[in-house]
C-alpha positions in Angstrom: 68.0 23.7 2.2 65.5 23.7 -0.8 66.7 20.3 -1.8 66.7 19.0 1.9 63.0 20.0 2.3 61.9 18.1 -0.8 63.6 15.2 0.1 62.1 15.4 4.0 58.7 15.5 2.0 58.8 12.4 0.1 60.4 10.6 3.0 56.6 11.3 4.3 55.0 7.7 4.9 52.1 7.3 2.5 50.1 6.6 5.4 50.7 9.7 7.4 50.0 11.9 4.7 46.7 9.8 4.2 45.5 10.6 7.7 45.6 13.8 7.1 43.2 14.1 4.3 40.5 16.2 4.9 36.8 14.7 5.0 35.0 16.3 2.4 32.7 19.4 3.6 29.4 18.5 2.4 29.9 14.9 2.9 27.0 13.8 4.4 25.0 15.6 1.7 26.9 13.7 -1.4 26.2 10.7 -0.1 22.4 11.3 0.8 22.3 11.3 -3.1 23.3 7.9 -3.3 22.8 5.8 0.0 19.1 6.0 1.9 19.6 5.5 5.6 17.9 2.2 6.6 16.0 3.9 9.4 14.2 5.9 6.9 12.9 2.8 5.0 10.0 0.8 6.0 10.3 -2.8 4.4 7.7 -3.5 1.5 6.3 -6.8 0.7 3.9 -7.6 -1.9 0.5 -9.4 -1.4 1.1 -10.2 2.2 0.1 -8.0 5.1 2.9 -8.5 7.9 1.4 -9.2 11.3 2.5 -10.3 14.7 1.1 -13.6 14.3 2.9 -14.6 11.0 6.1 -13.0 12.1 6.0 -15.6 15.3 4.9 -18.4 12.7 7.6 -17.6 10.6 9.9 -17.4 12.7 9.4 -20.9 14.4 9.3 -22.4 10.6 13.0 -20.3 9.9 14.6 -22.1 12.9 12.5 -25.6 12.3 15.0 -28.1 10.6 11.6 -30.2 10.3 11.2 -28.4 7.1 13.9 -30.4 5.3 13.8 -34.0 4.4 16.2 -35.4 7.3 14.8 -32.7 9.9 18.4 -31.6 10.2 18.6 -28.4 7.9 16.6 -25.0 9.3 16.0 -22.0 7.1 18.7 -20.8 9.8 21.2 -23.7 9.2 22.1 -21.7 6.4 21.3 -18.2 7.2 22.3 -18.4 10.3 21.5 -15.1 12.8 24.5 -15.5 15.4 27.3 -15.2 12.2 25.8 -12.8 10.2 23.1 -13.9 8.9 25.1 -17.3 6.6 27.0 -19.9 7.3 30.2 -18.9 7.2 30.7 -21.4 5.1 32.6 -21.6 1.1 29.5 -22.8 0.0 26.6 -25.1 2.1 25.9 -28.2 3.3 22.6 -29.3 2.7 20.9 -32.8 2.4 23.0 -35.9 2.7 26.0 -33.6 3.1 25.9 -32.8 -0.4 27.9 -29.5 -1.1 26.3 -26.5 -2.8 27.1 -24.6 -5.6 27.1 -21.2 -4.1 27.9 -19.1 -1.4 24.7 -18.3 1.2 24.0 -14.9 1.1 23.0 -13.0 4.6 19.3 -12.9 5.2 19.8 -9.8 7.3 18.1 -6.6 5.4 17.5 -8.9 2.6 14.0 -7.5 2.0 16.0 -4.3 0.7 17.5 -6.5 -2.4 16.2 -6.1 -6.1 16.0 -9.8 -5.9 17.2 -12.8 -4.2 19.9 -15.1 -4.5 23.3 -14.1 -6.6 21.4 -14.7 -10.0 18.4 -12.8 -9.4 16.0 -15.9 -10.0 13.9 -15.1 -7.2 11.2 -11.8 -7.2 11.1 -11.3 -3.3 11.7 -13.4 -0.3 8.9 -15.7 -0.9 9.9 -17.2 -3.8 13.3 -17.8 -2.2 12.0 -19.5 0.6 10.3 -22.0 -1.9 13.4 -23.1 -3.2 15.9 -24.4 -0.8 13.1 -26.5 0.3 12.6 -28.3 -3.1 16.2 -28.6 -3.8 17.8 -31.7 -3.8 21.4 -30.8 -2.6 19.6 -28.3 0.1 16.3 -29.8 2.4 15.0 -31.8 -0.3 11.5 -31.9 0.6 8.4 -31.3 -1.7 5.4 -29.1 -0.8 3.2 -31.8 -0.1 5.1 -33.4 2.5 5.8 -30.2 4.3 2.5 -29.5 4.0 1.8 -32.7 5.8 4.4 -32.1 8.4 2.6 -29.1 9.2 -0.7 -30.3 9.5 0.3 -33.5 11.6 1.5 -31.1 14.8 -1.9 -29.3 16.5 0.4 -26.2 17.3 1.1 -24.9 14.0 -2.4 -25.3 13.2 -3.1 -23.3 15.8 -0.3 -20.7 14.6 -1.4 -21.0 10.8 -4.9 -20.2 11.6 -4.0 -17.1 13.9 -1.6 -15.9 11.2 -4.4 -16.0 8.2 -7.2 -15.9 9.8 -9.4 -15.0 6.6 -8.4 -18.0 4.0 -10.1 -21.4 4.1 -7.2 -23.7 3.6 -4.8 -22.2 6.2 -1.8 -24.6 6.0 -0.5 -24.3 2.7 3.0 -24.0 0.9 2.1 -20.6 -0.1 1.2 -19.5 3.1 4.6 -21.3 4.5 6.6 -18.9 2.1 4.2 -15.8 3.2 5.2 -16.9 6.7 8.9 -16.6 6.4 9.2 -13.7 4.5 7.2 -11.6 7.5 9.9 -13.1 9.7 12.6 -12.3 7.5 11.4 -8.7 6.7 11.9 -7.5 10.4 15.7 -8.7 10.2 17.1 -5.1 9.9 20.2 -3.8 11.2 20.4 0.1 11.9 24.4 1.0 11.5 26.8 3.4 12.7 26.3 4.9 8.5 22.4 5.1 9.0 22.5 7.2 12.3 25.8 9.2 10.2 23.3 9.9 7.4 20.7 10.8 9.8 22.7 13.7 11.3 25.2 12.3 13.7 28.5 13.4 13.2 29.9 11.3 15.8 28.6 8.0 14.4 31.3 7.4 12.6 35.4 7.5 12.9 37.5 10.2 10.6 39.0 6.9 9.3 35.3 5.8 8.4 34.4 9.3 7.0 37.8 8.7 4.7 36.8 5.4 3.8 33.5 6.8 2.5 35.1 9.5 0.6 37.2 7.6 -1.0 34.3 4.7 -1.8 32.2 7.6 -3.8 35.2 8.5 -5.5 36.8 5.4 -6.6 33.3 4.9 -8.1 32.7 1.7 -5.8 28.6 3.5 -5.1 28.2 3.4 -8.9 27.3 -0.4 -7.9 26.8 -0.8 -4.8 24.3 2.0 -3.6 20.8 2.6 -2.2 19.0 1.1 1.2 21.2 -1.8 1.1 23.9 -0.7 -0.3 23.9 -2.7 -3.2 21.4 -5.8 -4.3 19.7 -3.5 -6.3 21.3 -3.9 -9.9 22.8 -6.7 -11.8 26.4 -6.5 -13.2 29.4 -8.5 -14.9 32.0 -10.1 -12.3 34.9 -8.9 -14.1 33.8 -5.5 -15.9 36.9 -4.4 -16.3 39.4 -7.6 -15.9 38.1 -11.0 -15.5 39.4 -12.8 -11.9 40.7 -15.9 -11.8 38.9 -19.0 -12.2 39.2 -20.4 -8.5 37.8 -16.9 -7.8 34.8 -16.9 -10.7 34.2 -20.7 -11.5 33.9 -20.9 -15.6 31.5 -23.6 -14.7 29.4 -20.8 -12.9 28.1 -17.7 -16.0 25.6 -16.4 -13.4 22.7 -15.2 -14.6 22.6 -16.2 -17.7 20.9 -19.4 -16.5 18.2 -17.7 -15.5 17.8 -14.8 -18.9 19.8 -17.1 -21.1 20.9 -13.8 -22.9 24.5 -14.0 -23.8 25.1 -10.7 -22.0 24.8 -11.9 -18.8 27.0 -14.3 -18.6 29.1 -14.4 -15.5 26.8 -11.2 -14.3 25.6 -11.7 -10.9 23.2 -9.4 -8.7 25.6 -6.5 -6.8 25.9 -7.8 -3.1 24.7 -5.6 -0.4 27.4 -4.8 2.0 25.8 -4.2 4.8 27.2 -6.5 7.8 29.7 -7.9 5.4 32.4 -7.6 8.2 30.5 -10.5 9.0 29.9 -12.2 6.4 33.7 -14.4 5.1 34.3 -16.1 2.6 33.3 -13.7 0.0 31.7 -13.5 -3.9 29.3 -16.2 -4.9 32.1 -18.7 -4.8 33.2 -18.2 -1.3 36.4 -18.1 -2.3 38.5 -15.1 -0.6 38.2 -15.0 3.1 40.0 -11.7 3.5 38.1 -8.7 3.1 41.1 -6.5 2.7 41.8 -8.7 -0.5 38.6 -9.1 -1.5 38.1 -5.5 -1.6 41.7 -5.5 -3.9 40.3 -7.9 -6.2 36.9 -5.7 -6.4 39.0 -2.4 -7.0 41.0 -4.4 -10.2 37.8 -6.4 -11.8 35.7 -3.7 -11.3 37.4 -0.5 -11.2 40.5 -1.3 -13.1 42.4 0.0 -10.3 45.3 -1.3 -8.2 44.2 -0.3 -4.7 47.4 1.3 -2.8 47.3 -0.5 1.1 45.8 2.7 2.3 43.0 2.8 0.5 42.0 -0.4 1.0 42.4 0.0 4.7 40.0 2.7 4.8 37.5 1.4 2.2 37.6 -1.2 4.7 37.0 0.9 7.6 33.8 2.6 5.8 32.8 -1.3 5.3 32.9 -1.6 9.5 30.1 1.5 9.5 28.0 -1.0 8.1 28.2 -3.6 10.8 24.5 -2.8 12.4 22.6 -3.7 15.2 20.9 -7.3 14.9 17.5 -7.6 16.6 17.0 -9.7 19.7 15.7 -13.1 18.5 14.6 -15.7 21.1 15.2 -19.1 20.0 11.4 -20.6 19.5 10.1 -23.7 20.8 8.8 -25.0 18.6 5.8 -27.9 18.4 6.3 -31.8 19.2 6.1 -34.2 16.7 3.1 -36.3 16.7 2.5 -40.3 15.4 1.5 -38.6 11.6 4.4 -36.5 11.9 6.4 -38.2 8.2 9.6 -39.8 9.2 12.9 -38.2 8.7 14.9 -39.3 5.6 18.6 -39.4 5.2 19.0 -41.1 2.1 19.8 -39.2 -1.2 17.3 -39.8 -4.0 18.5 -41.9 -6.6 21.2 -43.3 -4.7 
């Protein structure tokens, strides 16, 4: 009978015996020590006051795609607020259909990141916004002829001046970028975690609860902690095995364009994992659509670890607490071209 018993108990599917973990006692408390709840958190930005009137201009610039050289590609083009927050997209497409190098990040609770875009390059959000403007494979434009497209429609004039109200030149690049990080500062999504975290026990599923367990313990919140749940650290893509190249690009080291320190080659910054249900293809290469595998791949680069099914499925289901509540934007309308108004232009430069 002895024998029978045993064998009953190892004929026990893996995944039965999984549902029946216990959640952890003083889970909520453990990870208090590592995660803040988003609700808690009041967004910070440095030298530049956030108002109602340069929220509203910025968010009529984010969805203008009169910012880019062909006035087809928005801030939101890319960063797009129905999908997550990005394109959904491998990588962009940005002027003259040109392809870019690397996934779009989510704009959503981006003001919670250490630094923007996957190398860090930029401080805050408004030195991002400066730079998909400039580029030549995004919306190609320069300053000055932003600037000028600005100044040629009487509306955002009007919306400049009401937005900084104490400056003598109102309409300036600067003041663009100040603009669109307001805006993009009050793109916060509350989750199903924050209101666990803030005392709710029924916030989240048992499943969930597992899944959260099992992320502290696997060592996945050494990385990927804080507000955001990560974007607040830089680390190597591969710290324990290097992926494969269609998954990490030998073309692409990271951040060691930006340092040029030989130790951060093929680092990147941690992404934040809020709303990354959302948020397919995955890694700075866009190259995994799966979360379930990307989450494999994360547990053998990073941890060294080969994920069993069932702990991927419930890493995954912690990753679904995360999924928050996006706020209501109404689409702008925005001002009407005028005769000064510069031309769109298709054309690539040098071609």
């Amino acid at each position: 009978m002895k024998v029978l018993l045993t064998t009953m108990a190892i004929a026990v599917p893996a995944a039965a015996a999984f549902a029946d973990q216990a959640i952890p006692e003083h889970l909520r408390e453990t990870a208090l020590a590592t995660f803040k709840p988003l609700a808690s958190i009041t967004p910070a930005v440095t030298n530049n006051p956030i108002t109602p009137a340069k929220i509203a201009l910025g968010k009529a610039i984010f969805f203008d795609p009169r910012v880019s050289a062909s006035g087809v590609f928005s801030c939101n083009s890319c960063h797009n607020l129905a999908t997550g927050g990005d394109d959904n997209r491998e990588t962009s497409i940005g002027h003259g259909w040109q392809k870019g190098p690397r996934n779009a990040p989510t704009v959503l609770n981006a003001v919670f990141n250490i630094a923007q875009f996957w190398d860090g390059r930029a401080e805050d959000l408004k030195a991002q916004a400066k730079g998909p403007v400039q580029a030549a494979v995004e919306m190609a434009n320069t300053p000055d002829q932003l600037v000028a497209t600005l100044k040629s429609m009487p509306q955002y004039v009007e919306w400049f001046n009401a937005a900084f109200p104490d400056e003598a030149d109102r309409v300036t690049f600067e003041n663009f970028t100040k603009a669109i990080e307001a805006f993009e500062a009050t793109l916060v999504t509350p989750a199903p975690f924050d209101d666990f975290l803030n005392g709710d026990d029924a916030a989240m599923t048992t499943e969930q609860k597992q899944g959260l367990a099992l992320f502290m313990d696997k060592g996945c919140s050494s990385c990927h902690a804080g507000v955001n749940v990560g974007g607040d650290g830089y680390y190597p893509f591969g710290l324990v095995e290097r992926p494969s190249a269609d998954i990490l690009p030998e073309n692409d080291k990271g951040r060691l364009a930006v340092t040029n320190k030989a130790e951060d080659s093929y680092v990147f910054r941690v992404a934040p994992l809020r709303n990354v249900t959302l948020t397919a293809p995955y890694f700075h290469s866009g190259k995994v659509w799966d979360l379930k595998q990307a989450v494999a791949i994360m547990g053998k680069t990073q941890l060294g670890e080969e994920l069993t099914t069932e702990e991927v499925d419930r890493l995954v289901a912690f990753l679904n607490a995360l999924t928050g509540r996006v706020p209501n934007v109404v689409y702008p309308i925005l001002p009407a071209e005028t005769a000064t108004t510069p031309r769109p232009v298709s054309r690539i430069s040098g071609k």
